[in-house]
C-alpha positions in Angstrom: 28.5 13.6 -9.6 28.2 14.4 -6.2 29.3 11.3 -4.7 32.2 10.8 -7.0 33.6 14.0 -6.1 33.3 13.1 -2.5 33.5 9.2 -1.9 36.4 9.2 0.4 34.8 12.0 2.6 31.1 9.4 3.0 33.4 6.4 3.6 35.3 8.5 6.1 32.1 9.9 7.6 30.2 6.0 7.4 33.5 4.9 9.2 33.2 7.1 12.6 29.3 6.1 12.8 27.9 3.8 15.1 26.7 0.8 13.8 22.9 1.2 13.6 23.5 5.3 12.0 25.8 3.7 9.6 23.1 1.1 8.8 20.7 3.8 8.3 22.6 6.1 6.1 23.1 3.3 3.9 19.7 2.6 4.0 19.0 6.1 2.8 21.8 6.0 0.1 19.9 2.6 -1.0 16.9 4.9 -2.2 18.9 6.3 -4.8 20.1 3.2 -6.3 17.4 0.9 -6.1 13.8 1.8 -7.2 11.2 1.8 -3.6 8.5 -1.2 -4.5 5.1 -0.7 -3.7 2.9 -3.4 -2.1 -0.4 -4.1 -4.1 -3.3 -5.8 -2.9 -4.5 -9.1 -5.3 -8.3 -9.7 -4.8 -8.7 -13.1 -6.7 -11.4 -14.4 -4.8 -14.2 -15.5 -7.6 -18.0 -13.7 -7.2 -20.5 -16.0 -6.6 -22.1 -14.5 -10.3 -18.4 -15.5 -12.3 -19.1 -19.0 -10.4 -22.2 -19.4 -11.5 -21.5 -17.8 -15.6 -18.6 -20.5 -15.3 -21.2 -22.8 -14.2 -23.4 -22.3 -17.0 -20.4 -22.5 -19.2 -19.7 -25.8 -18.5 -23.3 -27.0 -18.8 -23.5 -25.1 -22.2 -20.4 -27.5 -23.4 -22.2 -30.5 -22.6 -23.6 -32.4 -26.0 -27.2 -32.0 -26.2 -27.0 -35.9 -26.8 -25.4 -36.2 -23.7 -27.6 -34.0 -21.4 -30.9 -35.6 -22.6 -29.3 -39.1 -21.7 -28.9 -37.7 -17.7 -32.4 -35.7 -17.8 -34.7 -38.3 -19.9 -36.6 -40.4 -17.4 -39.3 -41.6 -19.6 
C-alpha cells in the first residue's frame, strides 16, 4: 500500500506543516478511512387527508353500540 511503504515520509511531511495545513491534510486522509455521510431531509409532517383517514379510523373502531348511545337523542 501506498501509505505503508511511505508512513515515515507523511509523518515527516505532517511534522513541518503548520497547524491548520496539517489539520487539513488529515482531514483529507480522513476521507479514505471513514465513509462521507450524507444529510437527508425527513418530511414527517402528517397531510391533512392521512389526518383525516386516521380520523375516520378511529370512528370506524367505535362499537356501533357505543356510537348510537352519543348520537341517539330521541
Amino acid at each position: 500500500m501506498l501509505l505503508e511503504n511511505n508512513i515515515d515520509t507523511v509523518q515527516s511531511d505532517l511534522d513541518e506543516m503548520q497547524p491548520r495545513d496539517r489539520v487539513n491534510a488529515l482531514f483529507q486522509f480522513m476521507k479514505f478511512v471513514i465513509p462521507t455521510q450524507k444529510a437527508i431531509e425527513l418530511d414527517n409532517r402528517e397531510t391533512q387527508e392521512e389526518k383525516n383517514e386516521a380520523y375516520i379510523q378511529r370512528l370506524m373502531e367505535i362499537p356501533e353500540e357505543n356510537f348510537n348511545k352519543l348520537h341517539d337523542r330521541d
